[in-house]
C-alpha positions as CSV (number, residue, x, y, z in Angstrom):
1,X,-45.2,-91.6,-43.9
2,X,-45.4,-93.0,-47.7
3,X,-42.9,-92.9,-50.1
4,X,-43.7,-91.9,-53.2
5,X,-43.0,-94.6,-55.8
6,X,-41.6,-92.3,-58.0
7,X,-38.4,-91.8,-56.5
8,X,-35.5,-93.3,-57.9
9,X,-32.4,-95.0,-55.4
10,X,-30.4,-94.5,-59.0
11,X,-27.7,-92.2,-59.2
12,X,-25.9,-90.2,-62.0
13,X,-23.1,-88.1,-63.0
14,X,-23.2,-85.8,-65.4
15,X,-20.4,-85.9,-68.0
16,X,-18.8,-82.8,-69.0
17,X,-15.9,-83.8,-71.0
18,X,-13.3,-86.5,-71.2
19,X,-10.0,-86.2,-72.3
20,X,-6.6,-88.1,-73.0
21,X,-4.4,-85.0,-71.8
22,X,-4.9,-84.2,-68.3
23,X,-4.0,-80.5,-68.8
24,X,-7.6,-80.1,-70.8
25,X,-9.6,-82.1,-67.9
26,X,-8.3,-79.3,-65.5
27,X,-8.6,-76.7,-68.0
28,X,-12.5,-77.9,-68.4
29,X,-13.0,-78.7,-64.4
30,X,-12.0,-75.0,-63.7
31,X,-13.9,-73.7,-66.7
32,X,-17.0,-75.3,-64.5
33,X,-15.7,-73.8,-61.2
34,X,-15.6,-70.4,-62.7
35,X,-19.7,-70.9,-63.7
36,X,-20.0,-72.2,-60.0
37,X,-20.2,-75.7,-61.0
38,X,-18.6,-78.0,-58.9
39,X,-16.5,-81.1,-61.0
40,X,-14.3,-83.6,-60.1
41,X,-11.9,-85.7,-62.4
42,X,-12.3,-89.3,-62.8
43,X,-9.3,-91.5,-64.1
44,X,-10.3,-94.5,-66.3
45,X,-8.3,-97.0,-68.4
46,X,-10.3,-97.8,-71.4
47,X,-9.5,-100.9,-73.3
48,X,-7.7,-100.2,-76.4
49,X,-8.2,-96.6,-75.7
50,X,-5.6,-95.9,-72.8
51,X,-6.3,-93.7,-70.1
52,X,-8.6,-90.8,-69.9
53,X,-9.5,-88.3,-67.7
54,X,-12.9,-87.6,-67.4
55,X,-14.9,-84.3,-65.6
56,X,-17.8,-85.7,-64.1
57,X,-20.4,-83.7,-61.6
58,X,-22.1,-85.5,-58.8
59,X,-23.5,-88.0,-57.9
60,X,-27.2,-87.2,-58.4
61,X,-30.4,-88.2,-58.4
62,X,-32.3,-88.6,-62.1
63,X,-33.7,-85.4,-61.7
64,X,-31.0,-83.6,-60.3
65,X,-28.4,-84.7,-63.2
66,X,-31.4,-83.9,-65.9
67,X,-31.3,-80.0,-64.1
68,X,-27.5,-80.0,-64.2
69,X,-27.0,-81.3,-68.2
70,X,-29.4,-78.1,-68.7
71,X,-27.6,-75.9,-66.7
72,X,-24.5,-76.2,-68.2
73,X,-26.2,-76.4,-71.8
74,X,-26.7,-72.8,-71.0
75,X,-23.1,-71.9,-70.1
76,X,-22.2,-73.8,-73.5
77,X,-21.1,-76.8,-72.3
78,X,-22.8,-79.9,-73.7
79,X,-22.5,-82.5,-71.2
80,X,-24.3,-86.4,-70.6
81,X,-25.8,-87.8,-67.9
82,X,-24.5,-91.7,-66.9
83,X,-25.2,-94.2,-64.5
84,X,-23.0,-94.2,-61.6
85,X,-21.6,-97.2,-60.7
């Protein structure tokens, strides 16, 4: 069987939010849960910036993370798709 050069071995997340308070990543990661999105929280110091919590869904696929960013576009969440890494 062929593989079809278009498929892509890169993987996303989507972005939903990222904050400096904790409190508003959970508030955000159950606002998701409650549109049946599934989120998790990622931790990351940022230099000069301190720490920040950010609500990230996946991994995915290109494809996958572009369906997601317009999913949630719908439920009013503007979100971004990044490279995982």
């Amino acid at each position: 069987q062929a593989i079809p050069a278009t498929v892509s071995k890169e993987m996303y997340y989507v972005q939903a939010g990222s904050f400096q308070n904790v409190s508003d990543a959970e508030k955000l990661k159950a606002k998701l849960a409650f549109s049946g999105f599934e989120a998790s929280i990622q931790t990351a110091t940022i230099p000069d910036k301190g720490v920040w919590h950010r609500v990230r869904l996946g991994p995915y696929n290109d494809d996958e993370a572009g369906k997601t960013v317009i999913s949630l576009k719908q439920n009013g969440i503007i979100a971004t798709q990044v490279h995982a890494q």
